[in-house]
C-alpha positions in Angstrom: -9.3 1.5 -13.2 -6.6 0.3 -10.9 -4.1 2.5 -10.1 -0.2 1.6 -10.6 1.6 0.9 -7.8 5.9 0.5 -6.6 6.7 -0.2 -3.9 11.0 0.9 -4.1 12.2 -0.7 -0.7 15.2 -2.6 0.8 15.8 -6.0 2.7 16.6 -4.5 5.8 13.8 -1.4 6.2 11.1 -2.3 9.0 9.0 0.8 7.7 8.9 -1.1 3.7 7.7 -4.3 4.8 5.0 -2.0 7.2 4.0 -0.7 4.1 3.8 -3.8 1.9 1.9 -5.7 4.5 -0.7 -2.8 4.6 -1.1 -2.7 0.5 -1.8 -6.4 1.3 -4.2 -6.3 4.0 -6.0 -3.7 2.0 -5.9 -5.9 -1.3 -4.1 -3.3 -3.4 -1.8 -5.2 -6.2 1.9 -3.3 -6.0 5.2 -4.8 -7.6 8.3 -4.3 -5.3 11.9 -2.8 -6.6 14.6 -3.4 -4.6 16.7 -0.3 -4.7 19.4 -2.0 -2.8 20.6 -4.2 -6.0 18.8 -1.6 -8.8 21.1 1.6 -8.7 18.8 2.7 -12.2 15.9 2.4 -9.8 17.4 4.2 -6.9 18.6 6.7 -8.8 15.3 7.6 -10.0 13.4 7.9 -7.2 16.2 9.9 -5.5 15.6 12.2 -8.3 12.0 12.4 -8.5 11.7 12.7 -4.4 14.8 14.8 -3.7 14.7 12.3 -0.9 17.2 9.4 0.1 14.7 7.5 2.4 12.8 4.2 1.7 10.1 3.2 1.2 9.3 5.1 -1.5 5.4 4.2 -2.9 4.9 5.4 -6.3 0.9 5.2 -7.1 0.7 6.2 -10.7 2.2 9.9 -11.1 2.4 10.5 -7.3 4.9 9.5 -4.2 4.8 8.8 -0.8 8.2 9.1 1.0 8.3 6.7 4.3 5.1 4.8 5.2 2.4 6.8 5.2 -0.7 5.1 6.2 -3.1 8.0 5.9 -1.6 9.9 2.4 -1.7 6.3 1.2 -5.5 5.8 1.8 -5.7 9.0 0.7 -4.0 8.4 -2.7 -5.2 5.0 -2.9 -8.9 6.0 -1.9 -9.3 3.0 0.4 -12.4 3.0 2.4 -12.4 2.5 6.4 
């Protein structure tokens, strides 16, 4: 079954579209929050995460803070 994934970014982060353009490469489905205009959406993950940083890549249950390539294959299990 195919995991969840959100990608919470902002317009202006060269580390979220990093991240989005390797979820793409690697065929992985993800819908996109923008936590600059969605304050609900930012306040969540700042709760969750404890962390102020973007991107933040929620896959199912679990987050990756910043753009991990390797936890995110990890979570993801992508194959080399």
């Amino acid at each position: 079954m195919a995991k969840k994934v959100t990608v919470y970014s902002t317009p202006t982060c060269p580390y979220c579209e990093m991240a989005k353009d390797f979820l793409k490469e690697k065929g992985i489905k993800f819908e996109v929050v923008n936590v600059a205009e969605d304050q609900a959406a930012a306040k969540k993950i700042i709760d969750e995460t404890k962390q102020m940083n973007v991107p933040v890549i929620q896959i199912d249950d679990d987050y990756v803070v910043g753009f991990d390539e390797e936890q995110l294959t990890q979570l993801l299990d992508i194959k080399p």
